[in-house]
C-alpha positions as CSV (number, residue, x, y, z in Angstrom):
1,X,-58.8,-4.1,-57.7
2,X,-57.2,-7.1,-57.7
3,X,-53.6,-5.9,-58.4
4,X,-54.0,-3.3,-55.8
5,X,-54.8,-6.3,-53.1
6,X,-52.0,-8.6,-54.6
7,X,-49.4,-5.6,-54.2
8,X,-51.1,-4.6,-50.8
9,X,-50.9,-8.2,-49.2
10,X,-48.0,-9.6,-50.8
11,X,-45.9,-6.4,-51.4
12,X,-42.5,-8.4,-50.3
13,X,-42.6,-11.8,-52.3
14,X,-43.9,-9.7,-55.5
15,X,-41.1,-7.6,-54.7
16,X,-38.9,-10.7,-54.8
17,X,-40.6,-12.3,-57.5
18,X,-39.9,-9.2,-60.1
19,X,-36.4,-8.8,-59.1
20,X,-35.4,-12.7,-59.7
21,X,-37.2,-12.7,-63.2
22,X,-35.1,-9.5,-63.9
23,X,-31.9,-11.7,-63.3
24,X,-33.3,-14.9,-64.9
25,X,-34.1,-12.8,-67.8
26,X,-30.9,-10.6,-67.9
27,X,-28.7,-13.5,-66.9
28,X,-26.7,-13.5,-70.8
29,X,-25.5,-10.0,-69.9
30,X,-23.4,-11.5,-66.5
31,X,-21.8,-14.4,-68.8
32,X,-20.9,-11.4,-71.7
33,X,-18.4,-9.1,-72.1
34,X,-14.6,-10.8,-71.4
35,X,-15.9,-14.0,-71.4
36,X,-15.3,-16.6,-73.7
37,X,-18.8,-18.1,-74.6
38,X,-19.5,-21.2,-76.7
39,X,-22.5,-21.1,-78.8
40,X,-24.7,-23.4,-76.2
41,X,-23.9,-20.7,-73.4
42,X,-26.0,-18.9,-75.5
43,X,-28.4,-20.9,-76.2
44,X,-28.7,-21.6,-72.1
45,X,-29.0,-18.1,-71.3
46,X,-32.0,-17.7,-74.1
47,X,-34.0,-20.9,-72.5
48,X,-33.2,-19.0,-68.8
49,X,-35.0,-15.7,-70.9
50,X,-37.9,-18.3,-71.9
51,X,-38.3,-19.7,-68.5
52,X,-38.6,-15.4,-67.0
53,X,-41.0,-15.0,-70.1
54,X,-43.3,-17.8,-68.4
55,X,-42.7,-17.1,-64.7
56,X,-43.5,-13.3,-65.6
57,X,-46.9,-14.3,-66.9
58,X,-47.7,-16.7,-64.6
59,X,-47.3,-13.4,-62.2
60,X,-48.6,-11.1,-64.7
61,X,-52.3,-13.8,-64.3
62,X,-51.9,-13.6,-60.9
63,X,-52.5,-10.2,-60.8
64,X,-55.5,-10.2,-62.5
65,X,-56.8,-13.4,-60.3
66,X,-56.7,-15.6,-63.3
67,X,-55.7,-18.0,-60.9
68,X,-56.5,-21.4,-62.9
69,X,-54.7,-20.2,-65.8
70,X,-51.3,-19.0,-63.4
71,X,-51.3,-22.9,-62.0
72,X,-51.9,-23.9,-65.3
73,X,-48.7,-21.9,-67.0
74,X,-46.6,-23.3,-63.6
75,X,-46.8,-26.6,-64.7
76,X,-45.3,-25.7,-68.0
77,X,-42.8,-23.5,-66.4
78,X,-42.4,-26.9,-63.9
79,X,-41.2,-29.2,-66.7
80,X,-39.2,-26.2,-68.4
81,X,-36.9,-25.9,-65.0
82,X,-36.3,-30.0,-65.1
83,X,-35.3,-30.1,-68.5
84,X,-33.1,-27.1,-67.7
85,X,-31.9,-28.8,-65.0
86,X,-30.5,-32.1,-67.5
87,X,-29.6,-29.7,-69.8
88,X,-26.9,-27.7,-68.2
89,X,-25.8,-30.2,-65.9
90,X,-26.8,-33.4,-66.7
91,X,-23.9,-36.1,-67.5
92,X,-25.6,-39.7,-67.5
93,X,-28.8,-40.8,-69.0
94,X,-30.1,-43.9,-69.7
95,X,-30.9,-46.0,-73.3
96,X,-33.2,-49.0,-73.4
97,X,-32.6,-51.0,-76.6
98,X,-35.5,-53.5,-76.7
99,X,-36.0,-57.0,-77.6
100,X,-32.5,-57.8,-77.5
101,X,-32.0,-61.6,-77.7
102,X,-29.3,-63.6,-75.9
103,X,-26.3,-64.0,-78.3
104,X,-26.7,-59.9,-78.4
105,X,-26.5,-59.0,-75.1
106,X,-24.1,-61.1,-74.0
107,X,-21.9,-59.7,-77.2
108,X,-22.4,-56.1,-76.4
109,X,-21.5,-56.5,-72.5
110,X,-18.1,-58.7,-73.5
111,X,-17.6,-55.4,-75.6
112,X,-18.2,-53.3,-72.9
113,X,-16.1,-55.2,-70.5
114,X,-13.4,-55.8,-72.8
115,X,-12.9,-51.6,-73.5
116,X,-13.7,-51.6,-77.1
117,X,-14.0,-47.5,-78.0
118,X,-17.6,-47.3,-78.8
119,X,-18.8,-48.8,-75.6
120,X,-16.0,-46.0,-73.0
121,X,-18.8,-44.2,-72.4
122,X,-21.0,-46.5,-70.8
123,X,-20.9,-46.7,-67.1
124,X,-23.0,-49.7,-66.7
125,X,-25.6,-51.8,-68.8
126,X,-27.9,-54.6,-67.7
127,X,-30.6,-57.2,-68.6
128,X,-34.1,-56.5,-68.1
129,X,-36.6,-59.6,-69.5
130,X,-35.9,-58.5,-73.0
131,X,-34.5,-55.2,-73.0
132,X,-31.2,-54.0,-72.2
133,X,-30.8,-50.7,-70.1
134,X,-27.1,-48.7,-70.8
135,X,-26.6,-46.1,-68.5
136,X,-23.9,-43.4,-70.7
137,X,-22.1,-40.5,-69.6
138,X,-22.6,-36.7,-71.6
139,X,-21.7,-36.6,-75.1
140,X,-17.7,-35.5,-75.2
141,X,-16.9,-32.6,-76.8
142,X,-13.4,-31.3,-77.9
143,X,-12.6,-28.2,-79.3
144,X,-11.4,-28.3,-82.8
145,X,-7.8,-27.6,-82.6
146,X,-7.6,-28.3,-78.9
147,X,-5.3,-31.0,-77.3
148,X,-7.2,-30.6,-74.3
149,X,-9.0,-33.5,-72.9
150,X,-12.4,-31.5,-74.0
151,X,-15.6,-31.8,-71.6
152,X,-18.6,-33.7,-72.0
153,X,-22.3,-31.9,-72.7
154,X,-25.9,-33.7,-72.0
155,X,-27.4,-35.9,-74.3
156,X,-30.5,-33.4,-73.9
157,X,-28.5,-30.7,-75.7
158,X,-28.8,-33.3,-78.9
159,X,-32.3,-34.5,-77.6
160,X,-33.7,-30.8,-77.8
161,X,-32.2,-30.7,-81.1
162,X,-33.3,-33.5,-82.8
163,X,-36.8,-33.9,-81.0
164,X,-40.0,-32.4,-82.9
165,X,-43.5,-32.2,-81.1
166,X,-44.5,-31.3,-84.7
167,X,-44.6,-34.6,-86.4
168,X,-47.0,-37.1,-85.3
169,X,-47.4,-40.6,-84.1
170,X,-46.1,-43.2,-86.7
171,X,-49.6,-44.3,-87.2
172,X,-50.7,-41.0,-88.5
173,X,-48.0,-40.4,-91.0
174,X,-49.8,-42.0,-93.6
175,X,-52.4,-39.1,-93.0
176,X,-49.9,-36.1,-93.1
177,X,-48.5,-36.8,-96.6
178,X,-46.1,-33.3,-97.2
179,X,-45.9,-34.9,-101.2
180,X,-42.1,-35.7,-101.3
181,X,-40.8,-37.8,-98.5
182,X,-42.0,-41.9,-98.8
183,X,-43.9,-43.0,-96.0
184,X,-41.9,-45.5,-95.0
185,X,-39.1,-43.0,-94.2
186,X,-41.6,-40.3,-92.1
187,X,-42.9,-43.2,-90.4
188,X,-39.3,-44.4,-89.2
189,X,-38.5,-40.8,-88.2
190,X,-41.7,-40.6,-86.0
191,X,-40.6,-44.0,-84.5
192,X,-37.5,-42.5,-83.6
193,X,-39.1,-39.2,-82.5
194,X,-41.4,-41.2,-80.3
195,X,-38.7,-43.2,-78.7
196,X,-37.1,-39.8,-77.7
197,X,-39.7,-38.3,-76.0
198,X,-40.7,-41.4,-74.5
199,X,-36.7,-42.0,-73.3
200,X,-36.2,-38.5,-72.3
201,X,-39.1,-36.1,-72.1
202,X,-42.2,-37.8,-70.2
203,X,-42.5,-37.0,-67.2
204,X,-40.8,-39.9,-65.6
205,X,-38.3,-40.1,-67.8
206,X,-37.3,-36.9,-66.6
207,X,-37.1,-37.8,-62.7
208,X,-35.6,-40.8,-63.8
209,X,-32.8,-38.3,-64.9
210,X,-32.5,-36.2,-62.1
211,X,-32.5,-39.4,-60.0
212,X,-29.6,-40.8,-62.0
213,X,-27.3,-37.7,-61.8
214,X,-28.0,-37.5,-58.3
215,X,-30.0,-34.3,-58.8
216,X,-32.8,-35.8,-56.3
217,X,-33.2,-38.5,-54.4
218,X,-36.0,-40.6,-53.9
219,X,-38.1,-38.3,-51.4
220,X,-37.3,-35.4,-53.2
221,X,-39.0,-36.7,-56.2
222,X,-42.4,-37.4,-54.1
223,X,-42.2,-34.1,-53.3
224,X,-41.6,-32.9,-57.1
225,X,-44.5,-35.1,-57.8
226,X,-47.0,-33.4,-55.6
227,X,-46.6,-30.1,-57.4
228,X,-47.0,-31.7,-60.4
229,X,-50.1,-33.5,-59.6
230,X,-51.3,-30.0,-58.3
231,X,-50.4,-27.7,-61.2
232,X,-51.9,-30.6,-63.4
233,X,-55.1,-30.5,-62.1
234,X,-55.1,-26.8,-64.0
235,X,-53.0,-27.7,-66.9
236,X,-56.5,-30.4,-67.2
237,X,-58.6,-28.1,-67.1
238,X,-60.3,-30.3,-64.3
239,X,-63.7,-29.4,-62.1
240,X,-61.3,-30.1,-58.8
241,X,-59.1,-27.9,-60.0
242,X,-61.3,-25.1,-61.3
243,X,-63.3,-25.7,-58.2
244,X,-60.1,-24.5,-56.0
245,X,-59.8,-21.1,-57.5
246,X,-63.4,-20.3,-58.7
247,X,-64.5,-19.4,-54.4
248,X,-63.4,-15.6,-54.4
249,X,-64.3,-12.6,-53.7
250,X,-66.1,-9.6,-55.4
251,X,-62.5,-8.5,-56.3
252,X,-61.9,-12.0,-57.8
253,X,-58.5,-12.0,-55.4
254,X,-58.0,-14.9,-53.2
255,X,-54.7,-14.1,-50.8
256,X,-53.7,-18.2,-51.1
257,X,-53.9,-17.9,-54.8
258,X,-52.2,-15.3,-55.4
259,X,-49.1,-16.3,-52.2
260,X,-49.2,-19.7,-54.0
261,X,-48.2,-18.4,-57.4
262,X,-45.9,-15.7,-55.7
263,X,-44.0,-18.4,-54.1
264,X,-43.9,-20.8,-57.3
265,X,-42.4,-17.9,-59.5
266,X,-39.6,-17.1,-56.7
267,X,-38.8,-21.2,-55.8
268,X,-38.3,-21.8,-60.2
269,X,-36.5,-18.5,-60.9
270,X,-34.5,-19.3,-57.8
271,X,-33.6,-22.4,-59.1
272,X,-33.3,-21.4,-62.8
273,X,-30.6,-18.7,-61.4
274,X,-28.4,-21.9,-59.3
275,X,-27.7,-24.2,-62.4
276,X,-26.8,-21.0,-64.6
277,X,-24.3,-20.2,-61.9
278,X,-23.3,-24.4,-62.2
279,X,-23.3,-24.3,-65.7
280,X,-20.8,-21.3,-65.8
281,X,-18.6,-23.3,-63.5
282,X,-18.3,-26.3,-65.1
283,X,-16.5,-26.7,-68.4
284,X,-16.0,-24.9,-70.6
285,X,-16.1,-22.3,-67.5
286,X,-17.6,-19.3,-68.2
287,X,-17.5,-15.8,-65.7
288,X,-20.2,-14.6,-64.1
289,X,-20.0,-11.0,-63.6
290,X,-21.1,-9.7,-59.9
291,X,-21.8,-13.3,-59.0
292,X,-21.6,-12.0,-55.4
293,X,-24.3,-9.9,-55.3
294,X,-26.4,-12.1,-57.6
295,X,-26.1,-15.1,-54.4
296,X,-27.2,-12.1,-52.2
297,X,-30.4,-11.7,-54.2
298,X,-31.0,-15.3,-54.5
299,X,-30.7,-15.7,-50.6
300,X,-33.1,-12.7,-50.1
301,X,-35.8,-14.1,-52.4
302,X,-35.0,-17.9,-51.2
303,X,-35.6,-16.8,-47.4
304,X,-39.0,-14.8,-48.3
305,X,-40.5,-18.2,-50.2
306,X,-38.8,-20.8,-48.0
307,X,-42.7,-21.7,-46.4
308,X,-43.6,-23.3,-49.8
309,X,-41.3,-26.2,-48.5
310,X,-40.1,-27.0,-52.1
311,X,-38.4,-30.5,-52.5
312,X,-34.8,-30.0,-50.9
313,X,-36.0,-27.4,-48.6
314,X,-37.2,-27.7,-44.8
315,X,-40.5,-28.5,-42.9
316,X,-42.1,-25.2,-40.9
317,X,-43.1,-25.4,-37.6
318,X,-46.8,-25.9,-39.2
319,X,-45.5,-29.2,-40.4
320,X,-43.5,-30.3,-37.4
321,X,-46.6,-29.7,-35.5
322,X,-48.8,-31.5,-37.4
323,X,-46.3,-34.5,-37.9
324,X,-46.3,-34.7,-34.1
325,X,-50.0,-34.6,-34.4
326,X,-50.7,-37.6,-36.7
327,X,-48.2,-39.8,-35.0
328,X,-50.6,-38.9,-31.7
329,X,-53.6,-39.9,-34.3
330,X,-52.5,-43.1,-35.1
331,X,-51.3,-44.2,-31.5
332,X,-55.2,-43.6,-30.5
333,X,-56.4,-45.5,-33.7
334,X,-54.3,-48.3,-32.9
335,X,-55.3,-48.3,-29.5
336,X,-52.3,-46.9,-27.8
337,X,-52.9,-43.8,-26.3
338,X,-50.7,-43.8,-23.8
339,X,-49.4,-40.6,-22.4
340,X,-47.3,-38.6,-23.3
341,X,-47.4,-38.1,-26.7
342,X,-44.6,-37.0,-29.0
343,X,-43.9,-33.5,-28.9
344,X,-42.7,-31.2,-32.2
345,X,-39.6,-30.7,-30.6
346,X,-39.0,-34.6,-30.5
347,X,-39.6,-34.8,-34.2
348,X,-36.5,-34.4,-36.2
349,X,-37.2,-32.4,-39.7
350,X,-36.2,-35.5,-41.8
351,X,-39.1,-37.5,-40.5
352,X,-41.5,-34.7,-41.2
353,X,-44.0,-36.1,-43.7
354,X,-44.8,-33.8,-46.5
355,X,-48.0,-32.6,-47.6
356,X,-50.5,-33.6,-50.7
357,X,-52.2,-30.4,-51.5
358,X,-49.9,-27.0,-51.6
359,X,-53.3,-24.8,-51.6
360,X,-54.5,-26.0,-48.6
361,X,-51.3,-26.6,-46.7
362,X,-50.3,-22.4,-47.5
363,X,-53.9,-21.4,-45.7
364,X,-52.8,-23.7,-42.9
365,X,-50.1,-21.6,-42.3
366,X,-52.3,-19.5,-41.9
367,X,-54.3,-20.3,-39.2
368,X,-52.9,-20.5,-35.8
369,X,-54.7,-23.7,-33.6
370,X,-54.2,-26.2,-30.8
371,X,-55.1,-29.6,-30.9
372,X,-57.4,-30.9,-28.3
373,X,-56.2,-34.2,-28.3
374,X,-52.4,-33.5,-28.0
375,X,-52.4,-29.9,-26.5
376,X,-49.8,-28.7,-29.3
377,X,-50.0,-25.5,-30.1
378,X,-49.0,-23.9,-33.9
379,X,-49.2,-19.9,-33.9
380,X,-48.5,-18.6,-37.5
381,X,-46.2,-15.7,-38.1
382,X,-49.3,-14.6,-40.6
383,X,-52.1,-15.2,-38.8
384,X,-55.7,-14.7,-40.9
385,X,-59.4,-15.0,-39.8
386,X,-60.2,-17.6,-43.3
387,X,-57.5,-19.7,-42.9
388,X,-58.9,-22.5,-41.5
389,X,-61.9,-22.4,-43.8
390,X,-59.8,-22.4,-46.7
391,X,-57.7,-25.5,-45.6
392,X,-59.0,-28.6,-47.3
């Protein structure tokens, strides 16, 4: 019953949704076949299938209304698209070497200013109380053979490599004994292991990345954070969280839900799809076959979820509304309600503040309404009787 509603209500972003897994999944056979492919194209291409296998659950749940559990497999799906992201095009990251005392630093920036080889790859490094942050470029790469200047790769392809979520704090070691190798040296390798996930793969660490090769800037990264907050809340397994999807109907469908998880699927596939194409167009280039009609079905299913309002994307007239409303609020509150107010159409897009819960904000779309206080009037293109008691 559920599928049946799902395909009934949401017929055009499910359509959009299957086709862009398709090409996320099939992406290795565009990049095959004339092409000359290096053995992490390949690898690439298999994450992009990994990243379809996830979003093709998460829509696969959503079909059945196992709505907590589709949120929940976004947030992996989330993190997989950001590491993707430093992956295939990421060409700085940052070190942080700590406790290093005075005589140190000040050699390994005399180093660094003097050329010496080791240090050609650092594009700047700096002080912090104790610790010294290096900013490096990717790791270089040349082909053997080749008298090419070669290319440089991301430190995340070595990262992914050497990192293990298998082993353990250091602390433990002395508890996971495998017989053969001393404690001493599995507790070193689970210091280091730590310091990688801690310099790379947390959370932060990540936006830190995309922040440093200009992948996002500041705003954009609020924005990431809100969906990451929200799909956390299921990844949790929190009441609030729980609370949002458990409200539905005999069917067990809930039109939000299900839109919500649509639009997720379409906005990380879509973007899965982009840094593939940037990947096969930056060294070592690779072709991408038909890449013309490939940016026509990424504009097709980019259009159908722009509402969502993903970080680099645009406010709706919802949000330009209500952004003219709150600056009306807070006027009053401050005891300035002098006429007239500022209308939507005086609010530029950039100053648009974005919104804290993406459940709520979709039913507002919603709902059509005018405000009493400022007389602005939102009509949605999708208009539905629960709206506004589903907006929270």
């Amino acid at each position: 019953m559920a599928d049946e509603q799902l395909e009934r209500e949401h017929a055009g972003l499910l359509g959009e949704a299957e086709i862009i897994v398709r090409e996320l999944r099939g992406f290795a056979s565009r990049v095959t076949g004339g092409s000359v492919l290096y053995w992490q194209h390949t690898e690439f291409c298999d994450r992009a299938a990994e990243l379809a296998d996830h979003l093709d659950a998460v829509t696969l749940l959503a079909r059945r209304a196992m709505y907590a559990s589709s949120f929940a497999l976004l947030r992996t799906a989330l993190e997989h698209h950001v590491i993707d992201y430093l992956l295939l095009l990421g060409r700085r990251h940052v070190q942080i070497y700590k406790d290093v005392g005075d005589y140190e630093f000040d050699r390994l920036h005399a180093a660094w200013k003097a050329g010496e080889k080791w240090s050609t790859s650092i594009e700047s490094l700096e002080r912090r109380k104790n610790d010294v942050r290096v900013v490096r470029r990717g790791v270089p790469v040349r082909p053997e053979g080749s008298d090419g200047p070669g290319y440089e790769i991301s430190v995340y392809y070595a990262v992914l490599d050497e990192h293990s979520p298998f082993v353990g704090p250091p602390h433990q070691q002395e508890y996971l004994d495998d017989g053969l190798t001393p404690l001493e040296s599995r507790t070193d390798y689970a210091r280091r292991n730590q310091r990688l996930h801690s310099q790379f793969l947390r959370w932060e660490s990540l936006k830190e990345g995309l922040a440093l090769n200009d992948f996002a800037s500041m705003d954009e990264l609020r924005q990431l954070d809100v969906h990451y907050r929200f799909l956390s809340a299921f990844t949790h397994a929190s009441k609030a969280g729980y609370e949002r999807t458990g409200d539905r109907s005999a069917s067990g469908f809930d039109h939000y839900c299900s839109e919500l998880a649509l639009l997720y699927v379409i906005e990380l596939g879509c973007r899965e799809v982009r840094i593939l194409m940037e990947m096969a167009a930056a060294p070592p280039t690779i072709e991408v076959a038909h890449a013309d009609e490939l940016e026509s079905v990424l504009c097709s299913a980019e259009s159908a979820a722009s509402h969502l309002w993903f970080p680099g994307g645009s406010p709706s007239r919802y949000d330009v509304v209500q952004e003219a409303n709150r600056r009306a609020f807070r006027r009053v509150q401050t005891g300035d309600p002098t006429r007239p107010f500022e209308t939507p159409e005086e609010v530029r897009p950039a100053e648009v503040g974005y919104y804290s819960d993406p459940l709520g904000r979709l039913a507002g779309l919603h709902g059509s309404f005018q405000e009493m206080l400022t007389g602005f009037l939102y009509e949605s293109p999708w208009p539905r009787d629960d709206a506004m008691s589903r907006r929270r």
